[in-house]
C-alpha positions in Angstrom: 51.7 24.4 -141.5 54.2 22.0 -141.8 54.8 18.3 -141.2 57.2 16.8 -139.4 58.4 12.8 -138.9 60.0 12.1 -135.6 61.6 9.3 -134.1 60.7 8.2 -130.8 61.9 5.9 -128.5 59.2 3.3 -127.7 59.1 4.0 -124.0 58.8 7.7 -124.6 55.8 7.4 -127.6 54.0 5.5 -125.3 54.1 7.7 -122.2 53.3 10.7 -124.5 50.2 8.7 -126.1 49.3 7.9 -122.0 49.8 11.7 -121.0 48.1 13.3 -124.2 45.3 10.9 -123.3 44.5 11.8 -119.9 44.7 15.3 -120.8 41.8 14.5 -123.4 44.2 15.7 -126.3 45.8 14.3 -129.6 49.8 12.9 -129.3 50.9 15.9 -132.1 48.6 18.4 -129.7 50.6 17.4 -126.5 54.1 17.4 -129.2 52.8 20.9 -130.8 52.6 21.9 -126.9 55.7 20.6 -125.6 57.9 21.9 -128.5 56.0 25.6 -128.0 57.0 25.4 -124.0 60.4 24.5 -124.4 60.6 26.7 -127.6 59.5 29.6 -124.6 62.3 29.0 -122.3 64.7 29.1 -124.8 63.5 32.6 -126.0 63.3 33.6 -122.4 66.2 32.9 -121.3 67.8 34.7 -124.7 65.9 37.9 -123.8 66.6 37.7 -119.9 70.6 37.2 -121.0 70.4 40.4 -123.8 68.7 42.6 -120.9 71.0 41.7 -118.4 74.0 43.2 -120.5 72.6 46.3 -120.8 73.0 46.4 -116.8 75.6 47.3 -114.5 76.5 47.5 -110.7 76.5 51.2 -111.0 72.9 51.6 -112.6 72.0 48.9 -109.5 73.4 50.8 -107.1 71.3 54.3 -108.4 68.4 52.3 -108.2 68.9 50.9 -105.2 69.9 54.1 -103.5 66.1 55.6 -104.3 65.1 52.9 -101.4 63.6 54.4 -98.8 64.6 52.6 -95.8 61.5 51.6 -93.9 60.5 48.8 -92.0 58.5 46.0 -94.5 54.7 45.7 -94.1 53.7 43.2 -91.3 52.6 41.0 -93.9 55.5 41.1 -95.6 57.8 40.1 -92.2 59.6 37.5 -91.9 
């Protein structure tokens, strides 16, 4: 594991410490937390960009033309 010193704004160390604290959890568990969320997106939205070049209209447009046409379930109407 390693360490890490930050620097915080005052305003934002002390809504973190009042955050982590209603949530019952140490400041470096909410921090651990936060940087493991945001660390998520950024892998998501690397992995979402990679499998969308391996698309194309044409592969869309086989897909698409497997559709049945058929009228949607009546829990699914509009």
């Amino acid at each position: 594991m390693s360490t890490l010193s930050l620097r915080l704004p005052d305003s934002l160390h002390d809504k973190v410490k009042e955050l982590a604290s209603e949530d019952g959890i140490s400041i470096n568990q909410f921090v651990v937390s936060a940087v493991a969320e945001k660390t998520s997106a950024f892998l998501t939205k690397s992995y979402l960009q990679e499998r969308g070049q391996l698309s194309s209209k044409e592969k869309f447009r086989k897909a698409m033309s497997k559709i049945t046409k058929k009228d949607p379930d009546e829990f699914d109407k509009l």
